[in-house]
C-alpha positions as MATLAB code, in Angstrom:
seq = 'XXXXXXXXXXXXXXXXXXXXXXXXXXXXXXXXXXXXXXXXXXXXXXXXXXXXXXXXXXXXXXXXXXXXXXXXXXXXXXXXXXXXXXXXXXXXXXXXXXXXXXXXXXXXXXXXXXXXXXXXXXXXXXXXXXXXXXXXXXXXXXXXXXXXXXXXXXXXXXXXXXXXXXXXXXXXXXXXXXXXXXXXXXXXXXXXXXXXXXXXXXXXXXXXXXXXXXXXXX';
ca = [
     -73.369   49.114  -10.824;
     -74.723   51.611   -8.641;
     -77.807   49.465   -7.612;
     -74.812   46.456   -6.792;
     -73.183   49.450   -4.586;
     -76.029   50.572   -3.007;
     -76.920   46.541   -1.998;
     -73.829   45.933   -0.877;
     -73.575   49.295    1.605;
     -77.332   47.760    2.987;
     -75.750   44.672    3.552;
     -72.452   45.865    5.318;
     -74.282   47.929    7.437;
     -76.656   45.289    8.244;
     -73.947   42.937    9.329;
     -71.012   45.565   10.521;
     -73.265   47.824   12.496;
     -70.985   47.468   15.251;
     -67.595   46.912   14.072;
     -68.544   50.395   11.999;
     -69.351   52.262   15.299;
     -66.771   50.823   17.159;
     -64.132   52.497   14.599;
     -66.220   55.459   14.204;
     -65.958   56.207   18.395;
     -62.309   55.132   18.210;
     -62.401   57.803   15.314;
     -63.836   60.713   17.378;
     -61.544   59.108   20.341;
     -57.953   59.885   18.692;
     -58.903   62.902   17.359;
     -60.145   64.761   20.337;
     -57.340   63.654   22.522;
     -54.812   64.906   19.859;
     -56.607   68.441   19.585;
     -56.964   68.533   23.783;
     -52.942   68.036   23.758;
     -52.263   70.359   20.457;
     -53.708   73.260   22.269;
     -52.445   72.369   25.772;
     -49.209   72.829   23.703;
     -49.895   75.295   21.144;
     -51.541   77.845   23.196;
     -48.959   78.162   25.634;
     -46.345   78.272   23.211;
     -47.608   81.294   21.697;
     -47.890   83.127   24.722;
     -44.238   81.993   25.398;
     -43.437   83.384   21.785;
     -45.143   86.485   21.921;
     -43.274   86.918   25.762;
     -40.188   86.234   25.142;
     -39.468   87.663   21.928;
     -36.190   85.755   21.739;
     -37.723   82.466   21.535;
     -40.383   83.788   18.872;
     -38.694   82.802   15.624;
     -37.041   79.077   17.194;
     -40.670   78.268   18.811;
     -42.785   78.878   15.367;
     -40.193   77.520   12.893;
     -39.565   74.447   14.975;
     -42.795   73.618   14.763;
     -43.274   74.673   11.240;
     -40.746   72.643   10.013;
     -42.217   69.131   11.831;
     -45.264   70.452    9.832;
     -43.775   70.037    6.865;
     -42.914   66.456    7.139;
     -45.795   64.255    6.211;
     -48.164   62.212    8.673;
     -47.198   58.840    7.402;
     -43.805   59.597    7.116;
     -43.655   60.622   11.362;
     -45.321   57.568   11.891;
     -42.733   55.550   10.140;
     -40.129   57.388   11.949;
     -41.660   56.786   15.530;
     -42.216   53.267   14.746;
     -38.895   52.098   15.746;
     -38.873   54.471   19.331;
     -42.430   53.736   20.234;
     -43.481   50.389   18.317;
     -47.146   50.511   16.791;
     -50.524   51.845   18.107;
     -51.829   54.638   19.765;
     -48.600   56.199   20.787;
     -46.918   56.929   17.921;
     -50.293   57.913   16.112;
     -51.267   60.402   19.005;
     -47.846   62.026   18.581;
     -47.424   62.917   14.874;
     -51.307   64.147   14.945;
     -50.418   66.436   17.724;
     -47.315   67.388   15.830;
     -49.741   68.158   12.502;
     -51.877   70.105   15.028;
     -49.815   72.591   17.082;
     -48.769   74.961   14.310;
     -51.965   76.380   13.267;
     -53.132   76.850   16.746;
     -49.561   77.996   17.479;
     -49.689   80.734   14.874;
     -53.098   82.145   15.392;
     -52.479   82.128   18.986;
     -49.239   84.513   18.247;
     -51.250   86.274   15.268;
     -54.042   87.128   18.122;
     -52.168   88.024   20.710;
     -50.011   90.775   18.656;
     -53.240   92.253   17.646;
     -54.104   93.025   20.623;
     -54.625   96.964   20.477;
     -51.495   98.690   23.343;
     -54.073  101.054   24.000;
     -56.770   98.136   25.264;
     -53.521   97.100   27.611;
     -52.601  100.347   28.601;
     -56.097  101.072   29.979;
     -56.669   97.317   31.822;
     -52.993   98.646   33.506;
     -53.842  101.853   34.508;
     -56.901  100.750   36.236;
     -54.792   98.554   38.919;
     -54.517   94.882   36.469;
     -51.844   93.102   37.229;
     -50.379   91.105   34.744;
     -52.349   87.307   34.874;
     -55.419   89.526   34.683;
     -54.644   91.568   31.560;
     -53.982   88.377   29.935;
     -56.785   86.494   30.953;
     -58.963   89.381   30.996;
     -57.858   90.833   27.571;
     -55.710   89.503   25.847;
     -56.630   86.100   25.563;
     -60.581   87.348   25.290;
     -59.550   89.352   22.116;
     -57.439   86.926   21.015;
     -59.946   84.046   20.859;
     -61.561   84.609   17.670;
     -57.984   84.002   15.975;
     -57.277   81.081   18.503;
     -60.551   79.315   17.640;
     -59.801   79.589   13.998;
     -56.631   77.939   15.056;
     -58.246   74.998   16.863;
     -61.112   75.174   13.824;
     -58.275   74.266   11.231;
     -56.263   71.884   13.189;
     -59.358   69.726   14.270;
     -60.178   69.034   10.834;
     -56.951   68.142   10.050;
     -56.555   65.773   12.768;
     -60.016   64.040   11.531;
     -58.852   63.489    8.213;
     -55.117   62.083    8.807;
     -56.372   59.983   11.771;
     -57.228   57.850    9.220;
     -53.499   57.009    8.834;
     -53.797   55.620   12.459;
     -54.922   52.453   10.961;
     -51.988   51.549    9.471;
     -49.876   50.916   12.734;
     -52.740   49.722   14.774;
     -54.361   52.422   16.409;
     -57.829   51.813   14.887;
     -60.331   54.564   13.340;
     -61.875   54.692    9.982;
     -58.749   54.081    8.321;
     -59.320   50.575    8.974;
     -62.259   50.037    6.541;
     -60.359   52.642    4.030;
     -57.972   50.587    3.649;
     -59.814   47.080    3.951;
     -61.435   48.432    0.892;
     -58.464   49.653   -0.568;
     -56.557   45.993   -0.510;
     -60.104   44.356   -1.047;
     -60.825   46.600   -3.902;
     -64.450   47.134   -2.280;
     -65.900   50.576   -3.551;
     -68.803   50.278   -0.811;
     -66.041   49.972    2.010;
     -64.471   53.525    0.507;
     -67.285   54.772    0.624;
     -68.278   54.173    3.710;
     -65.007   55.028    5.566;
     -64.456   58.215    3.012;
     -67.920   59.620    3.744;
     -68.138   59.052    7.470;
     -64.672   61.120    7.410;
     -65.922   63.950    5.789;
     -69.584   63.672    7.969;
     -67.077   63.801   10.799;
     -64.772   66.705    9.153;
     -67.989   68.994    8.830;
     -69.897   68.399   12.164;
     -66.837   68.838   13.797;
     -66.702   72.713   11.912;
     -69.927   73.326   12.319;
     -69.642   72.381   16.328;
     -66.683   74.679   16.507;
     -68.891   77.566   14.609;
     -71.416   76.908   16.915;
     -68.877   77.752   19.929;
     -67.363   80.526   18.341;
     -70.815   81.922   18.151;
     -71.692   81.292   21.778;
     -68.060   82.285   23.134;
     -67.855   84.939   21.101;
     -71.677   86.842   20.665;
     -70.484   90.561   20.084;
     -68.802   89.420   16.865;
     -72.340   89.015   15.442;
     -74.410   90.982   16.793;
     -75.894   93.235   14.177;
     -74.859   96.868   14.249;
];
């Protein structure tokens, strides 16, 4: 059995090599965009709830509660508005995204010591450059956890893309699935979860170069 496996994964590469990277880049494709527009959302908005400490608790659980609603299920709902394809896709990874780079983005910036903005005042800061200057430096590590989390989610519901058209890995999943071909599961499965840990280890490798005094050794 697993020498017929093994034969037929030699074989689909040998004849698929292109179809195979073709979904693999459109793969990489939907999930980057949907991070890039989770944190031009998510970061914001948790500067806006840490801000406006009004907005705090209707920002978060708003979010929070689209989180709760499964992946498939928002792309059945946004089927009807915005038909198949990449649209609806992009949108209900984005909406799967934001909260975890929402929340460490609040966690971060409220642990920001009063002293650390106290001091960056008294020396003649003005507001943009406390923030950008320390607050969002001393935030990152949080922030990039954030970003750390919600990439890897993206890359493994992307796969869900498939099923209304937008393309990705999902497509041999579920080939195999209705084929009932182990060798295309395993191919789609394991180049997900290839994907899944480059894409932490890529982010670990930024964290380490963004962020060198967290490891430096005392």
């Amino acid at each position: 059995m697993n020498r017929n496996i093994g034969i037929q994964l030699i074989d689909y590469f040998a004849n698929n090599m292109g179809n195979y990277l073709s979904s693999v880049r459109e793969h990489i494709v939907i999930s980057l965009l949907a991070l890039f527009i989770a944190i031009v959302i998510g970061v914001p908005c948790g500067y806006l709830s840490i801000k406006h400490k009004k907005y705090n608790k209707w920002i978060v659980t708003s979010f929070q509660v689209l989180r709760i609603i499964p992946s498939l299920a928002v792309l059945i709902l946004l089927m009807p508005i915005m038909g198949t394809g990449m649209n609806p896709a992009m949108t209900a990874l984005v909406l799967l995204a934001i909260p975890p780079i929402l929340m460490n983005t609040v966690a971060g910036l409220e642990e920001v010591p009063d002293f650390m903005q106290e001091t960056a005042y008294g020396v003649g800061m003005t507001d943009w450059q406390v923030l950008w200057k320390v607050k969002f430096p001393l935030a990152m590590p949080l922030i990039l956890t954030g970003i750390k989390t919600a990439m890897i989610e993206i890359i493994a519901s992307a796969t869900l893309a498939s099923k209304i058209g937008a393309g990705g890995l999902g497509d041999i999943i579920f080939t195999g699935l209705g084929l009932n071909r182990t060798d295309l599961l395993l191919v789609g499965g394991i180049t997900v979860a290839l994907l899944s840990i480059s894409a932490g280890l890529l982010l670990e490798l930024l964290d380490r170069r963004l962020l060198k005094y967290k490891y430096i050794r005392k």
